[in-house]
C-alpha positions as CSV (number, residue, x, y, z in Angstrom):
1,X,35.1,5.2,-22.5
2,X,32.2,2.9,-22.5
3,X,30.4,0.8,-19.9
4,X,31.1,-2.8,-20.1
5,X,27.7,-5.4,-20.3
6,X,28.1,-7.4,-18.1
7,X,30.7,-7.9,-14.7
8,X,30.7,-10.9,-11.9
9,X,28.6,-10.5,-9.2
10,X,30.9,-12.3,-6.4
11,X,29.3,-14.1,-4.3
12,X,31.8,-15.7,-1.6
13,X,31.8,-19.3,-1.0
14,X,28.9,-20.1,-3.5
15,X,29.6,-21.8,-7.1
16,X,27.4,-21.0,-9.2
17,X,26.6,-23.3,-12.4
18,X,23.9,-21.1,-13.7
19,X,21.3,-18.9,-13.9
20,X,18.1,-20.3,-12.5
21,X,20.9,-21.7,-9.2
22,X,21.9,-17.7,-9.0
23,X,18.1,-16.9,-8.9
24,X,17.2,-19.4,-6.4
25,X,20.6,-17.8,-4.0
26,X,19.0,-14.6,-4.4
27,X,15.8,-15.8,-3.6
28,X,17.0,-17.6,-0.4
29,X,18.6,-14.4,0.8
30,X,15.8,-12.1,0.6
31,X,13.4,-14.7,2.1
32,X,15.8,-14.7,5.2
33,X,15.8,-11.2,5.0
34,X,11.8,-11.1,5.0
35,X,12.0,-13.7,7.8
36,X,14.0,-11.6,9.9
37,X,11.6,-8.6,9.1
38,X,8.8,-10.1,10.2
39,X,10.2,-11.8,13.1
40,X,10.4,-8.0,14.5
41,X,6.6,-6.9,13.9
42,X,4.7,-8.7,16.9
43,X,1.3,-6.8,15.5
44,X,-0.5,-5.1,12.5
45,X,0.7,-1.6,14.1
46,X,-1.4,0.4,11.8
47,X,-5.0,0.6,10.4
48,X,-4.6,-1.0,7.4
49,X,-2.5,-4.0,8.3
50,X,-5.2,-4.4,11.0
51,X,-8.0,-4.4,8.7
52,X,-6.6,-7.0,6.3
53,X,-5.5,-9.3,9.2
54,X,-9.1,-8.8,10.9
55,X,-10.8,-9.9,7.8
56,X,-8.6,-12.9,7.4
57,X,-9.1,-13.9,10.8
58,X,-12.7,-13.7,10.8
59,X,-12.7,-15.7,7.5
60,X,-10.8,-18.3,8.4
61,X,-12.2,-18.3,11.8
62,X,-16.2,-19.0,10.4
63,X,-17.5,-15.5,10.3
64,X,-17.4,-15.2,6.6
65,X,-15.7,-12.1,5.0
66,X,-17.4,-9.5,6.9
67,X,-16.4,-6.7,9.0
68,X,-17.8,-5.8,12.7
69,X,-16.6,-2.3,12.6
70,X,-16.2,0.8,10.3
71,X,-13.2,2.6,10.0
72,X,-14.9,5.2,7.5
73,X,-18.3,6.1,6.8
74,X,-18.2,6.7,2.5
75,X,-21.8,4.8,1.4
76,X,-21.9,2.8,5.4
77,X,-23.9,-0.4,5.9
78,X,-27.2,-0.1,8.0
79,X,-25.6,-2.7,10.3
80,X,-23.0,-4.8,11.6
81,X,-20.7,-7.1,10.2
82,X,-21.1,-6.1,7.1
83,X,-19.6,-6.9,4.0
84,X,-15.6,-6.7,4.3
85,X,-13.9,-5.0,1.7
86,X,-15.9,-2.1,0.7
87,X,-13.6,0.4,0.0
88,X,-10.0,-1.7,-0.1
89,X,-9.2,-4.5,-2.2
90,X,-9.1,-8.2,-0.3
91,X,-6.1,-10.0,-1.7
92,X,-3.7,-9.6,0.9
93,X,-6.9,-11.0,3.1
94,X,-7.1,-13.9,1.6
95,X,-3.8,-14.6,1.1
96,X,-3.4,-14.4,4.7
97,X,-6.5,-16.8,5.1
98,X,-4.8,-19.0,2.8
99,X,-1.7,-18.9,5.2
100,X,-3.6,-19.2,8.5
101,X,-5.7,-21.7,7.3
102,X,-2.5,-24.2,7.0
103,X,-0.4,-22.6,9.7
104,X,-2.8,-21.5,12.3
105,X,-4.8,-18.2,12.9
106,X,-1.7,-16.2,14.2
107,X,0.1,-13.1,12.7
108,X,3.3,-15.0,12.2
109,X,1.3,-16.8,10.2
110,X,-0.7,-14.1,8.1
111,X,2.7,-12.5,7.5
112,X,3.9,-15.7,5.3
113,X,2.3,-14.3,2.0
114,X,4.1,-10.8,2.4
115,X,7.4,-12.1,3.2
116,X,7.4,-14.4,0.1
117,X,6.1,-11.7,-2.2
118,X,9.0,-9.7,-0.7
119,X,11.7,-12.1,-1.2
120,X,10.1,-12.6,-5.0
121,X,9.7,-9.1,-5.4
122,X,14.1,-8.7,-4.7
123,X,14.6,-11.8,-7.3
124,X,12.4,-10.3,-9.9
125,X,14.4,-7.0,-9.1
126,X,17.5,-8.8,-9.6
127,X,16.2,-10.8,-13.0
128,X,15.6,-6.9,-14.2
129,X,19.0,-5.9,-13.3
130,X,20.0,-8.3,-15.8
131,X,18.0,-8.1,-18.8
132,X,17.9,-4.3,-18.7
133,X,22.6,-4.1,-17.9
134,X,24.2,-6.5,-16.3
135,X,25.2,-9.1,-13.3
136,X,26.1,-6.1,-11.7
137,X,23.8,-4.0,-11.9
138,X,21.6,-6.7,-11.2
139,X,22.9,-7.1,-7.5
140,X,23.2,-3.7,-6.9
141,X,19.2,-3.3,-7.7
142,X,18.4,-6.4,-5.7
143,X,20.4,-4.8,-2.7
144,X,18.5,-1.9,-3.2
145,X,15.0,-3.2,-3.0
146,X,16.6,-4.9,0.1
147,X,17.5,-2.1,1.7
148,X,14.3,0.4,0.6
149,X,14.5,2.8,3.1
150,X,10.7,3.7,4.2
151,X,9.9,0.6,2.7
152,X,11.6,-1.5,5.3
153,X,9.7,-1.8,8.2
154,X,6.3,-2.5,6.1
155,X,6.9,-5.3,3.2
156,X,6.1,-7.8,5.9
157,X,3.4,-7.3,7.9
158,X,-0.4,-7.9,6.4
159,X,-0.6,-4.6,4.8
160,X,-0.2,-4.5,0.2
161,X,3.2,-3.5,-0.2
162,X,5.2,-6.5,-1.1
163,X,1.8,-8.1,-2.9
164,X,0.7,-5.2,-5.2
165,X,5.0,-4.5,-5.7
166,X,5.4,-7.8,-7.3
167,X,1.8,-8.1,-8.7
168,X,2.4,-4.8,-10.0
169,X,6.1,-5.0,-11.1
170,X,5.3,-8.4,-13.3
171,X,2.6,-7.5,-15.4
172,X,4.2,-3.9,-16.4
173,X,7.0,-6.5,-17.4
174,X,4.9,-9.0,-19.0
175,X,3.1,-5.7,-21.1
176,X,6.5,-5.3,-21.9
177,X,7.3,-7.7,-23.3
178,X,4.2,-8.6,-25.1
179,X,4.4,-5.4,-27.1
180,X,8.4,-6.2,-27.6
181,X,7.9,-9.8,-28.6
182,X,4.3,-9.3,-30.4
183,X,2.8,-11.6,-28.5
184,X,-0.8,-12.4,-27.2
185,X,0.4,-14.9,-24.2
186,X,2.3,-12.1,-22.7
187,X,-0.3,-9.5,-22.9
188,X,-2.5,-12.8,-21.6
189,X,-0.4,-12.9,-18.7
190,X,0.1,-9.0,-18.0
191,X,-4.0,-9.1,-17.7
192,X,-4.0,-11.8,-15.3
193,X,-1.2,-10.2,-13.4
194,X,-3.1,-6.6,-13.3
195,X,-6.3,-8.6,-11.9
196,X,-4.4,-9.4,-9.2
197,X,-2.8,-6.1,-8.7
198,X,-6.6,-4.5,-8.9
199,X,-7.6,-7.7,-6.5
200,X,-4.8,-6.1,-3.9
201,X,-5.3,-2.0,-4.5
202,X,-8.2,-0.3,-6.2
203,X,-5.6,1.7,-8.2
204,X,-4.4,-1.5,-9.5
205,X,-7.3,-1.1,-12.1
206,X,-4.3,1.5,-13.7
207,X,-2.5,-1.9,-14.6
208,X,-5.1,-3.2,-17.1
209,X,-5.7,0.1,-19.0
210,X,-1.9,1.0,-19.3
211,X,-1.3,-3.0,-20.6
212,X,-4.6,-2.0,-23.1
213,X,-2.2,1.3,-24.2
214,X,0.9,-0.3,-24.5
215,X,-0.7,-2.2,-26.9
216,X,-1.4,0.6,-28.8
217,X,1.6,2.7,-28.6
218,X,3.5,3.6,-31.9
219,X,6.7,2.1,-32.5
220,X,5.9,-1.5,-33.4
221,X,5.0,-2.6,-36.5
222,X,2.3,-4.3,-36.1
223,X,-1.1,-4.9,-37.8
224,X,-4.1,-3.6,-35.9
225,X,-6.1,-6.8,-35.7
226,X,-2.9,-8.2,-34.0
227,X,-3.2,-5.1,-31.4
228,X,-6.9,-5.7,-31.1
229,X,-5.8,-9.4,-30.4
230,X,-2.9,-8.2,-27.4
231,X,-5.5,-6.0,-25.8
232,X,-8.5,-8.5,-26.1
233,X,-5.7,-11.3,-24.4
234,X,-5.0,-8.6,-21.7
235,X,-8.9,-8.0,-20.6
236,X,-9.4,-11.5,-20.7
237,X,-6.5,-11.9,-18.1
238,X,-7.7,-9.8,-16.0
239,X,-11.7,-10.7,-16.2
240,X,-10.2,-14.7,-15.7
241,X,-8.7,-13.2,-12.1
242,X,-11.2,-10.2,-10.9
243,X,-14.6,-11.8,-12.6
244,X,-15.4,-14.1,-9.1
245,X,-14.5,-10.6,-6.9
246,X,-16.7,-8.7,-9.0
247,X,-19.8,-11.3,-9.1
248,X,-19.6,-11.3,-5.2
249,X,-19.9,-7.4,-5.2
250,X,-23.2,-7.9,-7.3
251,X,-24.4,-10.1,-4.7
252,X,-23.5,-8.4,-1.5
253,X,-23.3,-5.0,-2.7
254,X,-24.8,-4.8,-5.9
255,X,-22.5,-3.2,-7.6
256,X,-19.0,-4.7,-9.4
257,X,-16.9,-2.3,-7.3
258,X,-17.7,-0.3,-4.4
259,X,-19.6,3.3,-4.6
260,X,-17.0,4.4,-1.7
261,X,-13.7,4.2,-3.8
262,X,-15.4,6.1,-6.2
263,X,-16.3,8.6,-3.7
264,X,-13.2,9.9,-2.8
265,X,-12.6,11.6,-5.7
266,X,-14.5,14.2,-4.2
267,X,-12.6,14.3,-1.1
268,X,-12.3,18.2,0.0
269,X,-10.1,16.4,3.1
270,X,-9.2,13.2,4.5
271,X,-11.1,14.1,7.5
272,X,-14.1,13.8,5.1
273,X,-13.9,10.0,4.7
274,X,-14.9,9.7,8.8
275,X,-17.4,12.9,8.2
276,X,-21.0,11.4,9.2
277,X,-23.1,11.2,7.2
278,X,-20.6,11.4,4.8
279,X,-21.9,12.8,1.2
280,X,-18.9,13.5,-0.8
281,X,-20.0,14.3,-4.3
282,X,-19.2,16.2,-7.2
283,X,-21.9,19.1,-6.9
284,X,-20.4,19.9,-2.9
285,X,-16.6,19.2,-4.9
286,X,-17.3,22.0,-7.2
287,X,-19.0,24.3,-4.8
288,X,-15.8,24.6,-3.2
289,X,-14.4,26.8,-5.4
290,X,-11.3,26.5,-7.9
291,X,-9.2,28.3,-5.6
292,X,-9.6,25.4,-2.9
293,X,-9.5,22.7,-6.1
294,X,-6.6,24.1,-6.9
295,X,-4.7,24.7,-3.6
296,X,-5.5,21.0,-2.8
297,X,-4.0,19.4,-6.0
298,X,-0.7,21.6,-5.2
299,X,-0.6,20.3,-1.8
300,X,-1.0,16.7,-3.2
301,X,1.6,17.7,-5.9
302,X,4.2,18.9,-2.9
303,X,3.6,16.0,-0.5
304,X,3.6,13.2,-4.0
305,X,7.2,14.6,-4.7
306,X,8.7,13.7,-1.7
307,X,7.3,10.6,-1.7
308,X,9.0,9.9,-5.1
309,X,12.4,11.8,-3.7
310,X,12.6,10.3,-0.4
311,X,10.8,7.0,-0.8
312,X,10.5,5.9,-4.0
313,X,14.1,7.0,-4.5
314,X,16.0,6.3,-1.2
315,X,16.5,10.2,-1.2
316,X,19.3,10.4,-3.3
317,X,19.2,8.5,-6.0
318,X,15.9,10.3,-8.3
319,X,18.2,12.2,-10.4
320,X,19.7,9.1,-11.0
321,X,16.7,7.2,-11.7
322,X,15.7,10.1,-14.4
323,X,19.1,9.8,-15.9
324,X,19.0,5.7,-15.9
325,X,14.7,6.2,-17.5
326,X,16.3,8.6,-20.3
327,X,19.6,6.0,-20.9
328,X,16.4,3.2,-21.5
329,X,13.8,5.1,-22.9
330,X,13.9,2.8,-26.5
331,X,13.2,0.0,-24.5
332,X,9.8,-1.3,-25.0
333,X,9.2,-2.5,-20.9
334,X,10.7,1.0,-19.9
335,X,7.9,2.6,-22.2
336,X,5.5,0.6,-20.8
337,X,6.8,1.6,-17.1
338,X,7.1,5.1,-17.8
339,X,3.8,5.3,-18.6
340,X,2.8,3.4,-15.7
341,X,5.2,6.1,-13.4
342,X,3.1,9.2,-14.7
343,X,-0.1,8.0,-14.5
344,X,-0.4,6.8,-11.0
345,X,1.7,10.3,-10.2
346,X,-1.1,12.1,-12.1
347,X,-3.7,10.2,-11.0
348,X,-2.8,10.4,-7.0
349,X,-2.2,13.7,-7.5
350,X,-5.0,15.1,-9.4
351,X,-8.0,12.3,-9.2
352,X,-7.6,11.2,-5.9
353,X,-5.7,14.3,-4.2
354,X,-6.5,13.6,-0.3
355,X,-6.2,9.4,-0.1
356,X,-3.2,10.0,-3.0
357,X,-0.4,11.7,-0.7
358,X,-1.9,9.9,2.4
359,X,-0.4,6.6,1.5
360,X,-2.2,5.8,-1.5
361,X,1.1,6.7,-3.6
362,X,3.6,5.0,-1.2
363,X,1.5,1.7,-1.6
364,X,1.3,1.7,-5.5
365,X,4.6,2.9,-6.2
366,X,6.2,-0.6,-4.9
367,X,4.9,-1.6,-8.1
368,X,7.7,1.0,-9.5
369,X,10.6,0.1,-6.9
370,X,12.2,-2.5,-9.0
371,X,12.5,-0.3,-12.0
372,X,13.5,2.5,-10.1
373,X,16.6,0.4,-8.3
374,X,17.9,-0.9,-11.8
375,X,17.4,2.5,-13.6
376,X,19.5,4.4,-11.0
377,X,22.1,1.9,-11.0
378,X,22.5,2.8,-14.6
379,X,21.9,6.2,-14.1
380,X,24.5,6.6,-11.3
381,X,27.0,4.6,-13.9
382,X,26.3,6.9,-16.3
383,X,27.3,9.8,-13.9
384,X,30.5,8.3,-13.3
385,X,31.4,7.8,-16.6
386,X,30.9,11.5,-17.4
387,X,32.7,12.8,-14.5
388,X,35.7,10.0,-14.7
389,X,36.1,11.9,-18.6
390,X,36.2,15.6,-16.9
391,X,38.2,14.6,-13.8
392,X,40.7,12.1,-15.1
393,X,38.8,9.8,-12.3
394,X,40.2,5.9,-12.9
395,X,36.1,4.5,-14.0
396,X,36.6,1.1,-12.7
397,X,37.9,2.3,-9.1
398,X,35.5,5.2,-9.1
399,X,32.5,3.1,-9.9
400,X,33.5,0.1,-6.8
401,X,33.2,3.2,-4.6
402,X,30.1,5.3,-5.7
403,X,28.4,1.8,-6.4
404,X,29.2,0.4,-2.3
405,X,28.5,3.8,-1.2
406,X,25.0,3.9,-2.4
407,X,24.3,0.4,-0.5
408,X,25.9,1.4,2.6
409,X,23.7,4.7,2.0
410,X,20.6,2.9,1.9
411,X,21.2,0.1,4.2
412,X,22.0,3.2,6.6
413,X,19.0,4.8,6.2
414,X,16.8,1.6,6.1
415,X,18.1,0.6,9.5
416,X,17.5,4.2,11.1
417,X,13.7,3.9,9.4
418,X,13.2,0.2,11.1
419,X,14.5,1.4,14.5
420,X,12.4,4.6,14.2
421,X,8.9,2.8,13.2
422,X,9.4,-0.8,14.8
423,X,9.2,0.0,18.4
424,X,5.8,2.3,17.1
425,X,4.4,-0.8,15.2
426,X,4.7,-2.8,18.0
427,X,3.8,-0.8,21.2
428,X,-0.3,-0.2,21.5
429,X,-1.8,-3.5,22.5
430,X,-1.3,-2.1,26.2
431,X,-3.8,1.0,25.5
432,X,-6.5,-1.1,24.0
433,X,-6.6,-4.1,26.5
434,X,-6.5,-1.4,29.7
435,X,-9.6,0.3,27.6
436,X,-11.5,-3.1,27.8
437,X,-10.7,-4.3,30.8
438,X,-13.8,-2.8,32.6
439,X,-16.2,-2.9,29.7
440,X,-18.9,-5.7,28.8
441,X,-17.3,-8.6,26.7
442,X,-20.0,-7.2,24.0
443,X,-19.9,-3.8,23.9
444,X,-19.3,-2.0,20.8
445,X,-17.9,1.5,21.0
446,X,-16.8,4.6,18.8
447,X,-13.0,5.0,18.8
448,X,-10.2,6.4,16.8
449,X,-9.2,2.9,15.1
450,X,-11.9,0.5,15.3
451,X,-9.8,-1.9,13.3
452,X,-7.0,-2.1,16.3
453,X,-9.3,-2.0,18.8
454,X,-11.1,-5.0,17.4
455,X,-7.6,-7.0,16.9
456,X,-6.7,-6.4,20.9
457,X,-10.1,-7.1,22.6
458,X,-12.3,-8.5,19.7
459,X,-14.9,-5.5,20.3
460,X,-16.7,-4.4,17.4
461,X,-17.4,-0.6,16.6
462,X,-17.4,2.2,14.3
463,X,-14.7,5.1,14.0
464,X,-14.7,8.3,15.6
465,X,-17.2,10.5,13.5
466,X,-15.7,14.2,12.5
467,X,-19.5,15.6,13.3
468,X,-21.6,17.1,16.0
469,X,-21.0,14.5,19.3
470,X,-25.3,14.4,19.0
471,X,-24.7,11.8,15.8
472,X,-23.5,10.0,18.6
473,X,-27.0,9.1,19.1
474,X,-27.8,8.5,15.1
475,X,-24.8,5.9,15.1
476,X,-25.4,3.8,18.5
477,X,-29.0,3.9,17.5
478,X,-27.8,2.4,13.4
479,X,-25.1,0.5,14.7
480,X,-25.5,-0.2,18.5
481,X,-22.5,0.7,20.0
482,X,-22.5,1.2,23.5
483,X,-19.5,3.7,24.8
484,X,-17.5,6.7,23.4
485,X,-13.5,6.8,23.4
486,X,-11.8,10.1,23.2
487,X,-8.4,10.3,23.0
488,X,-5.6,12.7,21.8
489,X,-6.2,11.7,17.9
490,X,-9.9,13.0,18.9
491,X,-11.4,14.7,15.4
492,X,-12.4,18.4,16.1
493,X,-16.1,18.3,16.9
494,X,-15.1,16.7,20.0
495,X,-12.2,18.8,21.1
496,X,-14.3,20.7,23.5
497,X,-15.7,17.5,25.1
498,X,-12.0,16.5,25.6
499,X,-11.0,19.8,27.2
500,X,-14.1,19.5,29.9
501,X,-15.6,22.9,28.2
502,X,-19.1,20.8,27.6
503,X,-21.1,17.9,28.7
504,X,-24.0,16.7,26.9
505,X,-26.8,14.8,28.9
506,X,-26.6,11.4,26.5
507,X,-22.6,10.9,27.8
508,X,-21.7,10.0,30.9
509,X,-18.4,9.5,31.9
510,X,-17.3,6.2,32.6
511,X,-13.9,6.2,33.4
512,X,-10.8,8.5,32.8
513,X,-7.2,7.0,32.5
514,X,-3.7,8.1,31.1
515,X,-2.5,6.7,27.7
516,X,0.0,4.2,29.0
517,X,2.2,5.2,26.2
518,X,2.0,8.8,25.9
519,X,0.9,9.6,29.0
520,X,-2.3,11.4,27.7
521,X,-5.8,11.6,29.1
522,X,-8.0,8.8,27.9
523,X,-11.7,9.3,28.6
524,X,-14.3,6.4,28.4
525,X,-18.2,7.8,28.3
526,X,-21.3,5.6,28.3
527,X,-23.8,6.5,25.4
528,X,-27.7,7.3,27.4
529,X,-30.0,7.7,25.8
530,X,-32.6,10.5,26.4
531,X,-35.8,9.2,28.7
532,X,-38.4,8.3,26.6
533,X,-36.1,7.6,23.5
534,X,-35.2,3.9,22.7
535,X,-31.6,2.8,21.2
């Protein structure tokens, strides 16, 4: 029994003529999709989304692209606004520039970018389906990037999901087909497509070297000044897109690419990155010890595996996927994508342990999603072929129901994952306008998440430092702020302040609330200064 190539996609009421019209229905449908998404996210939510919208905002607003608060202190500025964009990438700030620039300087209007990558993103998912199987397959992938479980509730709001995904997805395609179709203008175009995946994630920088190595992989014969000529195409792509972002680096911080992105390589925590002064490096990294090394890099290993099972995956489907990979491992784009796969596994996992299975993963793998739908799709088929044979199942029938069940599986879970995160997103502008509603219209302050507190009241600041509270003078004095927020997301130097087991002469408690959300304490101290000691 063998799987047939291609089967109808029905579509009711719709005639379709051809292709590019089937694209373009496909397209309309996720971008309604992505509409709706974002029509439910009323704010960033979350630190990152906030920090690419504040930077767009300020840009397009006259302020330049410049930050006036730090959220981390790996290589800090000596003041404020400084340079945005010294540890993330800025293309999903200005695409949302681009957007509010034409539209207004709203949210709505910074989501527009994401929601068309997403909707683009499902169509090239669905172009996929068809070159790797079939019309069927093809649906059933494009369904399943619709319905991507913890994906959902984050493709459309200013944060790099649906940006790096297609960024991402495209120029592993376009290496693909370079090195199947021996062709310089693909690789050309797989650079340019990395640059913009680097321009959107620092880990993007992956894309350029694995289009370099696909280049070189055995298997095609082909000359090696014709390989020299794919991977010089491929840099030149990329330098054509990231050369202006790295010229700007020289000039602001004199470097191509931040020292801070570096730095984390030598993470022993994620509480290291808000550690002040922060002075990761490789002699403390090695003082720690193997055993600590080691125990880290597991930890990574066990948190990076459930993100592939239960997000990358939609939980059930990884076998499937592995099956599907295996079933298409001859085909030159899969290559290509494989490698892709285990580097950024290997490389969240061992290089960048800490930032890697804190989110870093999650946000590069929607480079992979697209592959990973149209792999288990054939994967799953391939399943039901082998049990229909042992079971005397009818294939057709048994296929219809496995394939439905799957979507109704993962629509399932992506609606329990938007009603569970949605109402989180969307419920914290209360908190930070009640914190400023007694405080000077320029006072600067140390808080948990400068970059939300700066969206909600426009107040600048710097994060909550994991230190002694006295750097509490070293900051206001470097940075001016003005007032100290502790909350219950407090780091553990300050634990004891929070619990009213110490007072320190340079805070004085300004005003004490409960968390209109959760109900917590909320304390709000003024930053004195000793006598005799100027700020």
């Amino acid at each position: 029994m063998t799987l047939p190539q291609r089967s109808p996609c029905r579509l009711p009421n719709i005639n379709v003529p051809n292709n590019t019209l089937l694209h373009a229905w496909v397209f309309a449908f996720a971008l309604g999709a992505g509409v709706f998404l974002a029509a439910l996210i009323k704010q960033p939510g979350y630190t990152d989304a906030y920090y690419y919208f504040n930077a767009a905002h300020r840009l397009v607003t006259g302020a330049g692209l410049t930050d006036p608060y730090l959220w981390h202190y790996l290589n800090p500025p000596n003041h404020l606004p400084a340079p945005a964009h010294s540890y993330w990438m800025p293309l999903q700030s200005l695409l949302a520039a681009a957007a509010m620039k034409l539209f207004g300087p709203s949210f709505g209007a910074a989501q527009i970018p994401s929601v068309l990558c997403f909707a683009a993103l499902v169509t090239a998912t669905f172009s996929l389906g068809n070159y790797l199987g079939g019309r069927r397959h093809a649906c059933i992938a494009a369904l399943l990037v619709l319905f991507s479980g913890f994906y959902v509730p984050v493709w459309t709001t200013t944060d790099t999901f649906a940006t790096y995904g297609l960024a991402g997805s495209l120029s592993l395609a376009a290496a693909g087909l370079g090195r199947q179709r021996r062709s310089p203008w693909w690789f050309l175009i797989a650079g340019a497509l990395a640059g913009l995946g680097h321009l959107a994630r620092a880990d993007g920088l992956l894309l350029i070297l694995i289009a370099a190595l696909a280049a070189l992989l055995p298997g095609e014969r082909a000359p090696w000044r014709s390989r020299a000529a794919w991977i010089l195409a491929a840099v030149l792509g990329y330098l054509a897109v990231m050369g202006p972002w790295f010229a700007r680096n020289l000039s602001e911080l004199g470097t191509p690419l931040p020292a801070a992105g570096a730095a984390a390589i030598w993470l022993r925590g994620y509480e290291e990155l808000v550690h002040y002064p922060a002075q990761p490096s490789f002699h403390a990294f090695a003082e720690w010890g193997m055993d600590n090394i080691l125990a880290s890099r597991w930890l990574a290993l066990r948190n990076n595996l459930a993100t592939f099972i239960a997000a990358e995956t939609w939980v059930i489907l990884s076998p499937f996927v592995l099956v599907g990979l295996w079933q298409l491992r001859r085909r030159a784009l899969i290559q290509v994508v494989i490698l892709y796969a285990i580097a950024l596994h290997l490389v969240m996992t061992l290089v960048f342990a800490y930032p890697g299975y804190r989110g870093g993963l999650f946000h590069s793998a929607s480079a992979l999603l697209p592959y990973w739908a149209v792999a288990g799709v054939l994967g799953l088929d391939r399943a039901i072929e082998a049990a229909a044979r042992r079971r005397g199942w009818p294939f057709q029938q048994a296929r219809r129901v496995f394939s439905t069940a799957l979507v109704v599986l993962a629509a399932a879970l992506s609606l329990y994952i938007l009603v569970a995160r949605v109402p989180a997103l969307n419920n914290n502008a209360t908190f930070y306008r009640t914190l400023a509603a007694d405080l000077p219209s320029d006072a600067r302050l140390i808080a948990n998440d400068p970059a939300a507190l700066y969206y909600h009241t426009g107040l600048g600041g710097v994060v909550l430092p994991d230190a002694p509270p006295e750097r509490v003078l070293d900051l206001s004095a470097r940075y001016g702020v003005d007032y100290l927020v502790l909350d219950e997301n407090r780091t553990e130097t300050f634990a004891a302040l929070y619990r009213h087991e110490v007072t320190y002469p340079f805070l004085r408690l300004h005003r004490v609330y409960l968390h209109p959300q959760h109900g917590t304490e909320v304390q709000v101290y003024a930053i004195v200064y000793p006598e005799g000691r100027e700020p």
